[in-house]
TORKOLDREN-188057 format. One record per atom (N, C-alpha, C): residue number from 1; chain; atom name; x, y, z. Coordinates in steps of 0.05 Angstrom, whole numbers, plus 5000, padded with zeros to 4 digits. Atoms other than C-alpha are relative to their C-alpha. Layout:
N
(r NUM,"A","CA",(X,Y,Z))
...
This chain:
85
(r 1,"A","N",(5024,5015,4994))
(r 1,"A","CA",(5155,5104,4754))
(r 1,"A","C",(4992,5003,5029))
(r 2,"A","N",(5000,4999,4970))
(r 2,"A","CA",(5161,5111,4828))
(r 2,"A","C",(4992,5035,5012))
(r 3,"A","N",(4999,4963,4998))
(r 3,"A","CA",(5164,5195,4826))
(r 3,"A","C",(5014,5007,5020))
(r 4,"A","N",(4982,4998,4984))
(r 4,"A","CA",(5219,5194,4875))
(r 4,"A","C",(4993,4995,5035))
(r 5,"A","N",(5010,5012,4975))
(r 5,"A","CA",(5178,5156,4934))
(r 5,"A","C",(5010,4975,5005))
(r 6,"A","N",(4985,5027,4994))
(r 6,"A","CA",(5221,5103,4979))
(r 6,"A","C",(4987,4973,4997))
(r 7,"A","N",(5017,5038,5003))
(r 7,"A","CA",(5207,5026,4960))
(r 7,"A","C",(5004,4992,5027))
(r 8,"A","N",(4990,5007,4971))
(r 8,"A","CA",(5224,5017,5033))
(r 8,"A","C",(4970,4985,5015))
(r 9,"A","N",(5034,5006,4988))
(r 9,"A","CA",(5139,5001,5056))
(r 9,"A","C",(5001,4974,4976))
(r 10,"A","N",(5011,5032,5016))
(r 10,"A","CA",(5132,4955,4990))
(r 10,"A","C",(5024,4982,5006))
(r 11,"A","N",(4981,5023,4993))
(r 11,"A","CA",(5207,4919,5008))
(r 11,"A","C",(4980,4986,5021))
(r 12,"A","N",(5010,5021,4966))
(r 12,"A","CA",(5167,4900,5085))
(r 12,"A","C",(4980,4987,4994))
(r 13,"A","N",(5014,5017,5019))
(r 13,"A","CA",(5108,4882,5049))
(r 13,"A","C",(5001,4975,4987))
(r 14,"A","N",(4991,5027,5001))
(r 14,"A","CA",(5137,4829,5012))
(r 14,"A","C",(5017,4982,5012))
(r 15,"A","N",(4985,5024,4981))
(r 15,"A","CA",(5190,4803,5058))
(r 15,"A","C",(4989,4994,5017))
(r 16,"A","N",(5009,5018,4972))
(r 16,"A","CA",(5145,4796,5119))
(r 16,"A","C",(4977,4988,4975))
(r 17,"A","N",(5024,5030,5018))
(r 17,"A","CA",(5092,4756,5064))
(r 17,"A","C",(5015,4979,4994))
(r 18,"A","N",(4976,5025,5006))
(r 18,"A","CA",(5152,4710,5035))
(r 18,"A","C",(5007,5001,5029))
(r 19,"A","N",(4986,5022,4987))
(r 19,"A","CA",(5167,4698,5103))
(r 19,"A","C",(4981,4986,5017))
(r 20,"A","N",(5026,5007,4994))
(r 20,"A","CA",(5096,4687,5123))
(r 20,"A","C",(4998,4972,4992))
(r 21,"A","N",(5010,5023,5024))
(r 21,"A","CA",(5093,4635,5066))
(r 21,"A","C",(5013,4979,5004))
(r 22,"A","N",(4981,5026,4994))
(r 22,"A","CA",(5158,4599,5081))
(r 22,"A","C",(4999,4988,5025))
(r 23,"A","N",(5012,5016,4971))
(r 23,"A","CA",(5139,4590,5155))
(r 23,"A","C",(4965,4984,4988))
(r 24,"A","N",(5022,5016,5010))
(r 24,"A","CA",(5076,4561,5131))
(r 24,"A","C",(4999,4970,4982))
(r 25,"A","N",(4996,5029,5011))
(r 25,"A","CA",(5104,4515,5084))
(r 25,"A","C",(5014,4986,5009))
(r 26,"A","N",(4985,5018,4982))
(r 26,"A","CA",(5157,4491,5139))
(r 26,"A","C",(4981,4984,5009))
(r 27,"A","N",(5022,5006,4985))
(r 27,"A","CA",(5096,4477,5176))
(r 27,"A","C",(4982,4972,4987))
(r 28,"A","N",(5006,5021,5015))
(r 28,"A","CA",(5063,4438,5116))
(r 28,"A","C",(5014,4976,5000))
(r 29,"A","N",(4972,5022,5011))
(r 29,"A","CA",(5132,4405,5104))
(r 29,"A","C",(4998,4972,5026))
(r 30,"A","N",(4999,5016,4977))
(r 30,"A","CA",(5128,4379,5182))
(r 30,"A","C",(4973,4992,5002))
(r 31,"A","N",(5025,5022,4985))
(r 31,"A","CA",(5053,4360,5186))
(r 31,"A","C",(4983,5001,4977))
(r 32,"A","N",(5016,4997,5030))
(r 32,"A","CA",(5035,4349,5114))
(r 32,"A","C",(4964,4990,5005))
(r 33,"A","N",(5036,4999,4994))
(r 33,"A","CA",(4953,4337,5143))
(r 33,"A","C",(4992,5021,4997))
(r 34,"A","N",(5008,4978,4993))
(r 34,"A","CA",(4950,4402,5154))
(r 34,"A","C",(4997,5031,4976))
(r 35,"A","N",(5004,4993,5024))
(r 35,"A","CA",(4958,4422,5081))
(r 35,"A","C",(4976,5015,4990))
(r 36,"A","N",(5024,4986,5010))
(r 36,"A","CA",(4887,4431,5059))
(r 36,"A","C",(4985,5021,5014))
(r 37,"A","N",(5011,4990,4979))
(r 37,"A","CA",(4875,4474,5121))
(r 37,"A","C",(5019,5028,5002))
(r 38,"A","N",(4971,4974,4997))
(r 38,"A","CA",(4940,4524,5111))
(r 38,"A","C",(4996,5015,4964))
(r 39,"A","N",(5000,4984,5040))
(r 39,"A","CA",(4923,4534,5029))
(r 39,"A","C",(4988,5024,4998))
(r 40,"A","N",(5015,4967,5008))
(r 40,"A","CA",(4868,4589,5040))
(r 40,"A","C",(5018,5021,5017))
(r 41,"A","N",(4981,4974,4992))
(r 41,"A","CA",(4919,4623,5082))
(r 41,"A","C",(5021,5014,4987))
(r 42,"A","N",(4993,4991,5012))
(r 42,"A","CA",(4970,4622,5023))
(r 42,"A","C",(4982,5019,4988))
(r 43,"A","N",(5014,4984,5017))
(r 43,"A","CA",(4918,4660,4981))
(r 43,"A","C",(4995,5029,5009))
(r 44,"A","N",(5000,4978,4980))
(r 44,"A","CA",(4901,4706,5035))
(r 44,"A","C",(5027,5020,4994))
(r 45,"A","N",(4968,4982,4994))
(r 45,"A","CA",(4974,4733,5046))
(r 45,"A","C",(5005,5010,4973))
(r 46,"A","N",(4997,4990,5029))
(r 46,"A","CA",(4977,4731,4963))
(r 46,"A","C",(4986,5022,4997))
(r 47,"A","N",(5019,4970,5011))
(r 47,"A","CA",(4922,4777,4966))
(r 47,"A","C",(5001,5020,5014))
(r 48,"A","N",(4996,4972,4982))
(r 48,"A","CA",(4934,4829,5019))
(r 48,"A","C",(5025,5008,4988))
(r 49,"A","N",(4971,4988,5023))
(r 49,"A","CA",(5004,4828,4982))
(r 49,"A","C",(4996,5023,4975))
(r 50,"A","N",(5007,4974,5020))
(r 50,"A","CA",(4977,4850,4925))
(r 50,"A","C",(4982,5024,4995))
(r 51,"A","N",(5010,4979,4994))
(r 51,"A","CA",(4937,4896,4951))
(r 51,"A","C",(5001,5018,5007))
(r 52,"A","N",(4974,4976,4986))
(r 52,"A","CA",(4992,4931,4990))
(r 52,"A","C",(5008,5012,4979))
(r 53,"A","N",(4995,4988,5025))
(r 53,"A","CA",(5020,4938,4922))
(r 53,"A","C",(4988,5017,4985))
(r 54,"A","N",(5018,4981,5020))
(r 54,"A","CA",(4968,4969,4880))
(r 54,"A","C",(4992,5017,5017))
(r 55,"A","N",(5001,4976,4996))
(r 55,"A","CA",(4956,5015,4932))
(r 55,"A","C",(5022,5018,5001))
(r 56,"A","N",(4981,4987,4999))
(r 56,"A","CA",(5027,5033,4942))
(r 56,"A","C",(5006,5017,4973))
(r 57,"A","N",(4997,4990,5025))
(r 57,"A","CA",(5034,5044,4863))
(r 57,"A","C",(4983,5019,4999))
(r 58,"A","N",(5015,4980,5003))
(r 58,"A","CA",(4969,5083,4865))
(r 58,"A","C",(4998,5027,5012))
(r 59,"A","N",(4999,4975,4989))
(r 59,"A","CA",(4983,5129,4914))
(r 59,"A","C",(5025,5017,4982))
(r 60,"A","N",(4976,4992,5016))
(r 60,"A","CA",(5043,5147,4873))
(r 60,"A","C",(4991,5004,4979))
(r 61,"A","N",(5005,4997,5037))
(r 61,"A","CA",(5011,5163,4808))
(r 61,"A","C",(5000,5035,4991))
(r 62,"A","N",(4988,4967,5004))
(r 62,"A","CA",(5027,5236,4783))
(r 62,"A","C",(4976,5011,5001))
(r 63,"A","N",(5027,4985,5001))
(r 63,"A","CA",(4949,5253,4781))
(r 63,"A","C",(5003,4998,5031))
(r 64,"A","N",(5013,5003,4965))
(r 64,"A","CA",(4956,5246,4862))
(r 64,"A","C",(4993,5035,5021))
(r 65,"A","N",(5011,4969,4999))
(r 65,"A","CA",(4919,5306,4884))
(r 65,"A","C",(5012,5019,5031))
(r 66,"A","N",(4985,4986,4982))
(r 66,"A","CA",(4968,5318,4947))
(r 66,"A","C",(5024,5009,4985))
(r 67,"A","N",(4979,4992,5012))
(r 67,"A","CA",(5020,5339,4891))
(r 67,"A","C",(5004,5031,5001))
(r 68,"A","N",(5002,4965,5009))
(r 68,"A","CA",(4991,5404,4881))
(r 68,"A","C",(4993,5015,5020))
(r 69,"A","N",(5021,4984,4985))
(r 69,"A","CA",(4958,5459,4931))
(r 69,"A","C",(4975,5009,4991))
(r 70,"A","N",(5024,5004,5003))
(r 70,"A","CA",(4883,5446,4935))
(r 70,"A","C",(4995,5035,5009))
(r 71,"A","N",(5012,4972,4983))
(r 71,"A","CA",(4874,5516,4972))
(r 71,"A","C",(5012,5011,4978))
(r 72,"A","N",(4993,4976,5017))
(r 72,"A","CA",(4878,5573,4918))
(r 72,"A","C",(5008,5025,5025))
(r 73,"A","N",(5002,4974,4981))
(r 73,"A","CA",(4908,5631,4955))
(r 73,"A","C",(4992,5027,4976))
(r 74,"A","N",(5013,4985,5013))
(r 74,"A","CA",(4888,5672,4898))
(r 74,"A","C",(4969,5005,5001))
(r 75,"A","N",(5022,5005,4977))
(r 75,"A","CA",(4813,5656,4932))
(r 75,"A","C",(5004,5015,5026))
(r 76,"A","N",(4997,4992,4967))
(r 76,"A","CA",(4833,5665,4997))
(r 76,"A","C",(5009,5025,4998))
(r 77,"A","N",(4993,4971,5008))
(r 77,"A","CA",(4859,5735,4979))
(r 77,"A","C",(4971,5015,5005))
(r 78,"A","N",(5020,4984,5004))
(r 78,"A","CA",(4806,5759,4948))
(r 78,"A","C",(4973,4990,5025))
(r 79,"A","N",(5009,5001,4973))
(r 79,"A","CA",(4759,5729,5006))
(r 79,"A","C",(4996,5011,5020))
(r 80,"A","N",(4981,4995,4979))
(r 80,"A","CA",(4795,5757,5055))
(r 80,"A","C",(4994,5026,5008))
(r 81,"A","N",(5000,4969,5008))
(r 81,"A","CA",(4787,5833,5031))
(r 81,"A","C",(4980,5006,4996))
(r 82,"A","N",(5033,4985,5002))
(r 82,"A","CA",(4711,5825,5015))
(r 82,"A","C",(4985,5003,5031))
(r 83,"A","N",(5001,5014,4979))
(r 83,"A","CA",(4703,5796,5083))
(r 83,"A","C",(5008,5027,5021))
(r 84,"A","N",(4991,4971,4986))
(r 84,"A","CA",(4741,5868,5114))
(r 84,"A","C",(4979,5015,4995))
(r 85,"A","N",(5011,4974,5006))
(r 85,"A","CA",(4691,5917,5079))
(r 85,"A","C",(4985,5001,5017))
């Protein structure tokens, strides 16, 4: 599922967000006013999260067009030789 690309970027991804979240909710815990003013920041962090994700997965998808060589050298050959005459 991965195609042999390190989880090492999506591990930091989620541990610096969970630890985003848990300092945030210490924060709540100590100045529970400050609640309705810290919520759109959970959502925030939820969503750049999962946004890190779906691009990390996407870059990884077997159609990813840095798999293959875009440059034909069978082109560039022949190019190459009309380009001498």
């Amino acid at each position: 599922m991965f195609y042999g690309r390190g989880l090492r970027q999506l591990f930091v991804v989620w541990g610096v967000s969970l630890v985003l979240i848990a300092g945030l909710y210490k924060v709540v815990l100590t100045i529970p006013a400050l609640e309705d003013m810290i919520l759109p920041l959970y959502w925030l962090i939820l969503g750049f999260t999962a946004f890190m994700t779906i691009r990390w997965l996407r870059a990884r998808s077997p159609n990813d067009r840095r798999g293959n060589d875009r440059r034909r050298t069978e082109r560039r050959d022949e190019t190459s030789s009309e380009g001498e005459s």
